[in-house]
N, CA, C and O atoms as a Tinker XYZ file with bonds, in Angstrom:
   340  protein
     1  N      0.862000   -1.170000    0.000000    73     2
     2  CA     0.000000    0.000000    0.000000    64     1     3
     3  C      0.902000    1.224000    0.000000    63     2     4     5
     4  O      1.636000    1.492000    0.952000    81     3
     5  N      0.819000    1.958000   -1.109000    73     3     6
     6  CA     1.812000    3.091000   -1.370000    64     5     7
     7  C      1.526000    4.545000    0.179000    63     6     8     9
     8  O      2.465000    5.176000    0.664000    81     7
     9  N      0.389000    4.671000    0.512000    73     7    10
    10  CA     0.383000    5.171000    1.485000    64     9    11
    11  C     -0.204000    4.826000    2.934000    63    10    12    13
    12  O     -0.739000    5.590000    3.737000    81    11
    13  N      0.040000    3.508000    3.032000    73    11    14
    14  CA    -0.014000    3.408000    4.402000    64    13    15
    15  C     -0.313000    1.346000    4.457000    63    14    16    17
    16  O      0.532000    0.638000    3.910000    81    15
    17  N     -1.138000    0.907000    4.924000    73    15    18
    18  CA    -1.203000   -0.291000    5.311000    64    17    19
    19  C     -2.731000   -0.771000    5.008000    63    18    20    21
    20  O     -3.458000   -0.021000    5.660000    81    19
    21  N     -3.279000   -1.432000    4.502000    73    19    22
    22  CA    -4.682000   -1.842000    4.262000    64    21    23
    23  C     -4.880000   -3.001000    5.373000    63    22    24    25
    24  O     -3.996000   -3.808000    5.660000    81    23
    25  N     -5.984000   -2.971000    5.873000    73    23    26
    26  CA    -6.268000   -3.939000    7.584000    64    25    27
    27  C     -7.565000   -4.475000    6.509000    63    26    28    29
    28  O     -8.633000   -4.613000    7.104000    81    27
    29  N     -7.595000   -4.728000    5.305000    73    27    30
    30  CA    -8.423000   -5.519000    5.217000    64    29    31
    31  C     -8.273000   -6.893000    5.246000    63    30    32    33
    32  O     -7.374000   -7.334000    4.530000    81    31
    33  N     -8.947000   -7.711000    5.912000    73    31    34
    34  CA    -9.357000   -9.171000    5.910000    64    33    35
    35  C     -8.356000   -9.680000    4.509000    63    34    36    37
    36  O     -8.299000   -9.083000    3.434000    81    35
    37  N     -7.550000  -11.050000    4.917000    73    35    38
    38  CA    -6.409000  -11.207000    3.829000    64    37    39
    39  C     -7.665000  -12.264000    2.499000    63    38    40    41
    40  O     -8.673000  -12.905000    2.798000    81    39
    41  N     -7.234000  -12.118000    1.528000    73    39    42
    42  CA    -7.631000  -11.936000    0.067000    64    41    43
    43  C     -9.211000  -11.776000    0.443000    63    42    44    45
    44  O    -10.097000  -12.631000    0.443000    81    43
    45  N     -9.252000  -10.559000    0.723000    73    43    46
    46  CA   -11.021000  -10.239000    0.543000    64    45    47
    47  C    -10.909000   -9.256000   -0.655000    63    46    48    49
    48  O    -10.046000   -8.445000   -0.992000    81    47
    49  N    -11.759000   -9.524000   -1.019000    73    47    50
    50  CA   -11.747000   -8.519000   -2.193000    64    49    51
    51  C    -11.923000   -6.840000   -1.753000    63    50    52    53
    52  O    -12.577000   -6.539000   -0.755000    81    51
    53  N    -11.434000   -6.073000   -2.391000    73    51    54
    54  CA   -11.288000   -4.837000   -2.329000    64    53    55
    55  C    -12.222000   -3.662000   -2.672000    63    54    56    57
    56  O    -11.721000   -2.708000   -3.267000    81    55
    57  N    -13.438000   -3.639000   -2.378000    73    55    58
    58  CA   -14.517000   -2.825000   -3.410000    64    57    59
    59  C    -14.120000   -1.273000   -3.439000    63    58    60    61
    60  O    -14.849000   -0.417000   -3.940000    81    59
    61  N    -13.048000   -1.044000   -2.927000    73    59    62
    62  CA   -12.626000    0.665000   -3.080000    64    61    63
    63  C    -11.526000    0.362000   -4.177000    63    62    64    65
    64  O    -10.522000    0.851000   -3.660000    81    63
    65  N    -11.248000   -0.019000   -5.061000    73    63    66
    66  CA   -10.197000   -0.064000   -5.890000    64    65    67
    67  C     -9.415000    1.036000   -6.477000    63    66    68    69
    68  O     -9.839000    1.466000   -7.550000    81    67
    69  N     -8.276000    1.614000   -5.946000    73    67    70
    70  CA    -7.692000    2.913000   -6.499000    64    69    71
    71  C     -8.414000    3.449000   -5.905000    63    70    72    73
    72  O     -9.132000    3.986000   -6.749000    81    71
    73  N     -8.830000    3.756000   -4.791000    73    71    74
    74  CA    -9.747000    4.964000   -3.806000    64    73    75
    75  C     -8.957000    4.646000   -2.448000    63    74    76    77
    76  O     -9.720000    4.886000   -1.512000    81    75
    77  N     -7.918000    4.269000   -2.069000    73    75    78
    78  CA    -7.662000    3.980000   -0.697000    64    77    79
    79  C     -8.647000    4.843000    0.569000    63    78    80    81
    80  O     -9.613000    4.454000    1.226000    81    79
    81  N     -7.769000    6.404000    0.542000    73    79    82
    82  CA    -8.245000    7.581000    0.800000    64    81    83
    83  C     -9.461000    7.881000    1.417000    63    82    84    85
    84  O     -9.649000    8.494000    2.468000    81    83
    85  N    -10.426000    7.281000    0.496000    73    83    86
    86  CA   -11.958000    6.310000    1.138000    64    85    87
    87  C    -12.050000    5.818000    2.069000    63    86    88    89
    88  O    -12.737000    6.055000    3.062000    81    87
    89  N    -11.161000    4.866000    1.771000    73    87    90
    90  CA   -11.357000    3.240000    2.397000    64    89    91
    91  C    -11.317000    3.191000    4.202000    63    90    92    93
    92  O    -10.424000    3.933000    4.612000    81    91
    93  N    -11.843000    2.707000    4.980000    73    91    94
    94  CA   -11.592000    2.794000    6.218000    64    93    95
    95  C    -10.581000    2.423000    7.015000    63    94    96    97
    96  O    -10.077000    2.831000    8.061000    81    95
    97  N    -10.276000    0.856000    5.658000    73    95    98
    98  CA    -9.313000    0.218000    6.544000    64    97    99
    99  C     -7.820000    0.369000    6.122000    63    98   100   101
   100  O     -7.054000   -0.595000    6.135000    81    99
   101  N     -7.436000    1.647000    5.741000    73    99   102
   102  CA    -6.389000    2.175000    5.315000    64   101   103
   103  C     -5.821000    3.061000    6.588000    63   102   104   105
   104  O     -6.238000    4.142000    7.005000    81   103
   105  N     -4.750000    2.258000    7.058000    73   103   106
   106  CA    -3.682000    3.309000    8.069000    64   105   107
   107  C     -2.719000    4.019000    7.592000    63   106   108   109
   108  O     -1.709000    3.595000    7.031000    81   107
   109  N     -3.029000    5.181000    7.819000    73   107   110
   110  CA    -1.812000    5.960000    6.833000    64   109   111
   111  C     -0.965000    5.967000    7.324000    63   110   112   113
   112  O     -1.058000    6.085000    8.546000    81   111
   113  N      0.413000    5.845000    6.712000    73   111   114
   114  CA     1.818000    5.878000    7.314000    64   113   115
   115  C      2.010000    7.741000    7.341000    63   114   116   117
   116  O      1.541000    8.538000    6.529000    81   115
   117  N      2.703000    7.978000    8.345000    73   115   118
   118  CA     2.743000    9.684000    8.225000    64   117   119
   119  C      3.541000   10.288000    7.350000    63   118   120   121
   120  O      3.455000   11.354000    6.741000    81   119
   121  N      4.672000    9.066000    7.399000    73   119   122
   122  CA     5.920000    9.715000    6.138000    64   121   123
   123  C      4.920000   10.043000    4.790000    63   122   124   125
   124  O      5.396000   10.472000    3.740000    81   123
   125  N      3.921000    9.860000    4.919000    73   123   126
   126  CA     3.162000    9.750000    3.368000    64   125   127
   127  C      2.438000   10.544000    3.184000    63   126   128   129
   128  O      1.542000   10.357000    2.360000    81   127
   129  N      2.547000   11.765000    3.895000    73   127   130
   130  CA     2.313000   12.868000    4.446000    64   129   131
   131  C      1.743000   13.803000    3.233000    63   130   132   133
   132  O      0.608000   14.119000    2.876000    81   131
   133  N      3.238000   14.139000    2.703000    73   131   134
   134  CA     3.205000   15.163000    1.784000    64   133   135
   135  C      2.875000   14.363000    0.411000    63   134   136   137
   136  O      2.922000   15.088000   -0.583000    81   135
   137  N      2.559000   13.041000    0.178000    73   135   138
   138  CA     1.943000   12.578000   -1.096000    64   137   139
   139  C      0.500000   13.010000   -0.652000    63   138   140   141
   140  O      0.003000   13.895000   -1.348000    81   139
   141  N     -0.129000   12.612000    0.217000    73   139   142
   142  CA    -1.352000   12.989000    0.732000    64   141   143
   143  C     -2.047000   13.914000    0.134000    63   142   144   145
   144  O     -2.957000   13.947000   -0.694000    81   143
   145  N     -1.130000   15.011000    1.011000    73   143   146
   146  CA    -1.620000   16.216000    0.568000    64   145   147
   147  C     -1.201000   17.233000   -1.246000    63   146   148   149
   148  O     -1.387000   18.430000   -1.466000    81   147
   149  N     -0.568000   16.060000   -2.302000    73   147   150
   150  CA    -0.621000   16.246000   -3.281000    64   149   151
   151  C     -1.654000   15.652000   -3.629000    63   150   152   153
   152  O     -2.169000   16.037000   -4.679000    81   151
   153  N     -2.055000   14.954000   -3.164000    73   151   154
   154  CA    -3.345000   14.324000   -3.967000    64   153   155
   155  C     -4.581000   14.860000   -3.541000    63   154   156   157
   156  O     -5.586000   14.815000   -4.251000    81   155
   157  N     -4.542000   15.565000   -1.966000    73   155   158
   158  CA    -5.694000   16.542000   -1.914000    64   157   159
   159  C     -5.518000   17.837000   -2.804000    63   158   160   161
   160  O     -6.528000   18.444000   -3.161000    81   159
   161  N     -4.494000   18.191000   -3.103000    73   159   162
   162  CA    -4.330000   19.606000   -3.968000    64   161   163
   163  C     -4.962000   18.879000   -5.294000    63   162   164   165
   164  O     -5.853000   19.622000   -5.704000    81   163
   165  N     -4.852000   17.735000   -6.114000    73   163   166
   166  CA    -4.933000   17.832000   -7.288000    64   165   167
   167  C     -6.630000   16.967000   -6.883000    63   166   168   169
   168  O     -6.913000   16.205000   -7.807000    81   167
   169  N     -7.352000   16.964000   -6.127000    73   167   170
   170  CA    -8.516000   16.219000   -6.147000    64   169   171
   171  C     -8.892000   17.904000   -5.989000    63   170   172   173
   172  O     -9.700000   18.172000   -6.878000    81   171
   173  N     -8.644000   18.870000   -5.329000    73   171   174
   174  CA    -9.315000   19.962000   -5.215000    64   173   175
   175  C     -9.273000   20.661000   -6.520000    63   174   176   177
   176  O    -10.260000   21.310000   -6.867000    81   175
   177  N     -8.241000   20.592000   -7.263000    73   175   178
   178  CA    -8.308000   20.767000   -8.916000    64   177   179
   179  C     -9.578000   20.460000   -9.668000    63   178   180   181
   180  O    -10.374000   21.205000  -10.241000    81   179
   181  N     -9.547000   19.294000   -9.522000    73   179   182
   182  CA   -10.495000   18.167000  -10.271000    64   181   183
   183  C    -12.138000   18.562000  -10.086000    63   182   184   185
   184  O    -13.035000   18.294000  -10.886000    81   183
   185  N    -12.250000   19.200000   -8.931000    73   183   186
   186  CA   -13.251000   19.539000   -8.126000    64   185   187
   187  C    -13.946000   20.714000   -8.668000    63   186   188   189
   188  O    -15.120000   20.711000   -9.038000    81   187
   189  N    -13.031000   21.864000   -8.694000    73   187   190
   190  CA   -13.189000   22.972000   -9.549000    64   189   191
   191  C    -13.300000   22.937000  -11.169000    63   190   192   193
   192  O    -13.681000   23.897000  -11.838000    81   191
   193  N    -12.916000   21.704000  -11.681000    73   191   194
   194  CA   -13.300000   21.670000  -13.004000    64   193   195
   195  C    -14.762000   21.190000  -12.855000    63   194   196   197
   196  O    -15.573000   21.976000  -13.345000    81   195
   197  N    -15.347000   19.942000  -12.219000    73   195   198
   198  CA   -15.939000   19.392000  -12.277000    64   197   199
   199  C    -17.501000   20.730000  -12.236000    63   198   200   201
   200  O    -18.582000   20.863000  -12.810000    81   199
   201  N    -16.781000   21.374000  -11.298000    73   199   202
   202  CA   -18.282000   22.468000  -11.015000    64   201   203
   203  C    -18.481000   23.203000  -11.953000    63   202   204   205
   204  O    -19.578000   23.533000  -12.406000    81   203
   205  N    -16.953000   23.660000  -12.484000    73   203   206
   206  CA   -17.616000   24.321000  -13.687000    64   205   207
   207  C    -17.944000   23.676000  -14.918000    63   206   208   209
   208  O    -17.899000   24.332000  -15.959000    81   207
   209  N    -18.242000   22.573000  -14.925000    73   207   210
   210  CA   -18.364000   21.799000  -16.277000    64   209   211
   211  C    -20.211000   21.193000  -15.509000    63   210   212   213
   212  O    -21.099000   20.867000  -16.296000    81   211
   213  N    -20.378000   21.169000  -14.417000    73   211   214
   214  CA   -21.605000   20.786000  -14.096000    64   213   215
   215  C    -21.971000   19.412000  -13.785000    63   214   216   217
   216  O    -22.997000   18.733000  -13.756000    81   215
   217  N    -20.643000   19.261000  -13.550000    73   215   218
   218  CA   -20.702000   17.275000  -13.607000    64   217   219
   219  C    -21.090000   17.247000  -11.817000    63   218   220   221
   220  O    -20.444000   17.430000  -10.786000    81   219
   221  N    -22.476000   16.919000  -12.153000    73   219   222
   222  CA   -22.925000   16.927000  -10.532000    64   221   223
   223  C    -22.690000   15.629000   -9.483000    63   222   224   225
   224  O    -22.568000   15.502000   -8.265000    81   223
   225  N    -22.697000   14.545000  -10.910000    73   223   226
   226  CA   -21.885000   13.253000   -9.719000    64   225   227
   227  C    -20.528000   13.214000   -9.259000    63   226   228   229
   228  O    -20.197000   12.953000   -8.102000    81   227
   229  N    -19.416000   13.602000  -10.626000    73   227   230
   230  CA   -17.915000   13.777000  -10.328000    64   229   231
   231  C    -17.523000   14.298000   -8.830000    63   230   232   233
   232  O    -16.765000   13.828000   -7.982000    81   231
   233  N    -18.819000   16.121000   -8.861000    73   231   234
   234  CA   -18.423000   16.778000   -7.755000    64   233   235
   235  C    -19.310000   15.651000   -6.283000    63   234   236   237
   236  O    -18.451000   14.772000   -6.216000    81   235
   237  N    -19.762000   15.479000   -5.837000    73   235   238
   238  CA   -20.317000   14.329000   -4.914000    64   237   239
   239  C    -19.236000   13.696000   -5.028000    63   238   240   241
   240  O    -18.380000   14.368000   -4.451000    81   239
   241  N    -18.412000   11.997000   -5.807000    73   239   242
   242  CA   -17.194000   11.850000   -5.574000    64   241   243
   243  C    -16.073000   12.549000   -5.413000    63   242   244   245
   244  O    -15.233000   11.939000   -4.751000    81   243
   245  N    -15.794000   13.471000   -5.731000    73   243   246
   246  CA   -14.872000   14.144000   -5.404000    64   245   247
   247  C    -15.165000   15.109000   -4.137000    63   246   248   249
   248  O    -14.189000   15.853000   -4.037000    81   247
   249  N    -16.000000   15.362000   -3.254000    73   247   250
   250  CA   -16.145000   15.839000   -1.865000    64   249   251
   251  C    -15.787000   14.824000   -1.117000    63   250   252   253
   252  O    -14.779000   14.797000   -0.411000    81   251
   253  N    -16.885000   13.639000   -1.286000    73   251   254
   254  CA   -16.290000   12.479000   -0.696000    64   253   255
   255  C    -14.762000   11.896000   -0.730000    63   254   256   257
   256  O    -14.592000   11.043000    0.141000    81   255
   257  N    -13.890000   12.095000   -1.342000    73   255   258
   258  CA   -12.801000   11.751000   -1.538000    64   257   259
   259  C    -12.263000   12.487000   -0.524000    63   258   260   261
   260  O    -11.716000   11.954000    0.441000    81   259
   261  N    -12.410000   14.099000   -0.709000    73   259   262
   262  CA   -11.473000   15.239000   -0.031000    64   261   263
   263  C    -11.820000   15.055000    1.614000    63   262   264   265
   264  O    -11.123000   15.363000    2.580000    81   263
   265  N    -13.197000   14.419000    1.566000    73   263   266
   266  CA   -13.893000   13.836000    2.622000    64   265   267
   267  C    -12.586000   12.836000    3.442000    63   266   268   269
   268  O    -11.838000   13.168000    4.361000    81   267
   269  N    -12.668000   11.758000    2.825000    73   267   270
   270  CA   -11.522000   11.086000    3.021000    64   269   271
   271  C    -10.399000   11.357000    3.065000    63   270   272   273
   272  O     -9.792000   10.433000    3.607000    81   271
   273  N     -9.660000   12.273000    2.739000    73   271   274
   274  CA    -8.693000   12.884000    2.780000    64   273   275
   275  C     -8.026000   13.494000    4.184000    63   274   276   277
   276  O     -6.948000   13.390000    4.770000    81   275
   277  N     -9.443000   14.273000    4.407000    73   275   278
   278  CA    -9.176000   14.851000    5.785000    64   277   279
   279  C     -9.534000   14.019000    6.690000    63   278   280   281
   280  O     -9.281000   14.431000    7.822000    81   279
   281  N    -10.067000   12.918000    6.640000    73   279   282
   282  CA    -9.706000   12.138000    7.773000    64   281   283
   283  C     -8.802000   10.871000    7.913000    63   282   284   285
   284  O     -8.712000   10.107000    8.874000    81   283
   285  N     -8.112000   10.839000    6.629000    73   283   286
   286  CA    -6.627000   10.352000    6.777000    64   285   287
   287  C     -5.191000   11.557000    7.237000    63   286   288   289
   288  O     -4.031000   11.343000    7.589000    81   287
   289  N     -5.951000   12.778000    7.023000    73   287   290
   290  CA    -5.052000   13.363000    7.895000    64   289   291
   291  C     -4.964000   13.470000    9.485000    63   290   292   293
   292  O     -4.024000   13.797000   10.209000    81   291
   293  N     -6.131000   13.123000    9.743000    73   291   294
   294  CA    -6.694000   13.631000   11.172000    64   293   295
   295  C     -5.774000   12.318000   11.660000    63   294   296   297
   296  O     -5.075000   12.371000   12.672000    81   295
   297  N     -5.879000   10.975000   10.690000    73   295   298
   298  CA    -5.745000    9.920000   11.678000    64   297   299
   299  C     -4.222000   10.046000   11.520000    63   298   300   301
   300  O     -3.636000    9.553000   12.484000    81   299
   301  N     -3.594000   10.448000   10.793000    73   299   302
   302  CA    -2.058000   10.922000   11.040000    64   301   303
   303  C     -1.405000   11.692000   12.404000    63   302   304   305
   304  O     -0.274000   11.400000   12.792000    81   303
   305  N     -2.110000   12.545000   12.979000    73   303   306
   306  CA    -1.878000   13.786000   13.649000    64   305   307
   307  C     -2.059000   13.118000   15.101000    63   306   308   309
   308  O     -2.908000   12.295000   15.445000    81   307
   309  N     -1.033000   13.696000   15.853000    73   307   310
   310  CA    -0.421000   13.588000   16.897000    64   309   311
   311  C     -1.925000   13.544000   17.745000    63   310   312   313
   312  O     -2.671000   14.508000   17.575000    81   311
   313  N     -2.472000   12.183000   18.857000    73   311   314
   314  CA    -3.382000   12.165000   19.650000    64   313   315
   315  C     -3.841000   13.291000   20.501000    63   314   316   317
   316  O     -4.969000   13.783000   20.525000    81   315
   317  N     -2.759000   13.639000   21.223000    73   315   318
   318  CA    -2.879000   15.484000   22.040000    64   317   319
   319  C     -1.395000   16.063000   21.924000    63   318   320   321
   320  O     -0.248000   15.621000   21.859000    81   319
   321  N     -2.095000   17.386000   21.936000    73   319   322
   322  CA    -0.935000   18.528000   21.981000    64   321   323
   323  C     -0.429000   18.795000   23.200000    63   322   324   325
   324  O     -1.270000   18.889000   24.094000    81   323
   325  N      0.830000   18.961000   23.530000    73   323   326
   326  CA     1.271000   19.728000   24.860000    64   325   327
   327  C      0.966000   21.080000   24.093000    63   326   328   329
   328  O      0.826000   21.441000   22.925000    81   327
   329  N      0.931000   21.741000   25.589000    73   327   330
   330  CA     0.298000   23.281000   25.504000    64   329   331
   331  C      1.687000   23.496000   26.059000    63   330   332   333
   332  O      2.033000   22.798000   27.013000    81   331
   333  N      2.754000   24.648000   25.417000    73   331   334
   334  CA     3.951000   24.744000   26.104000    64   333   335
   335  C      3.943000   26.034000   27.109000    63   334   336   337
   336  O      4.779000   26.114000   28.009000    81   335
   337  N      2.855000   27.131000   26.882000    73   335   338
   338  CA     2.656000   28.479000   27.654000    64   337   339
   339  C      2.882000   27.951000   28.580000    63   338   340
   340  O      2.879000   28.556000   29.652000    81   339
């Protein structure tokens, strides 16, 4: 898994194919950080074409994706912050 580890059940089939990002059972590795967030920059691309072209399902997958996105970042990010004040 190019960014992180798939916890799915061994040879189950995969119904997110090329969608990791989606997928639930994707642990992101953190080093994989800044691919991440190239692929949220160019899904937010994709996004802005999509609206202006009117493609009303593209944009729905593609929220959902960015959807996913941010909560493969969340699950990256440090559990709690020290407060250093």
């Amino acid at each position: 898994m190019a960014l992180g580890d798939c916890f799915r059940p061994y040879q189950t089939p995969c119904p997110h194919e090329h969608a990791c990002v989606r997928c639930p059972a994707l642990k992101m590795d953190p080093a994989q950080l800044p691919r991440l967030i190239q692929i949220e920059h160019d899904t937010q691309f994709k996004l802005l074409e999509a609206r202006e072209h009117g493609w009303a399902g593209e944009v729905v997958e593609l929220e959902t994706t960015l959807q996913g996105i941010l909560e493969k970042k969340i699950q990256i990010q440090p559990t709690h912050i020290i407060n250093t004040e």
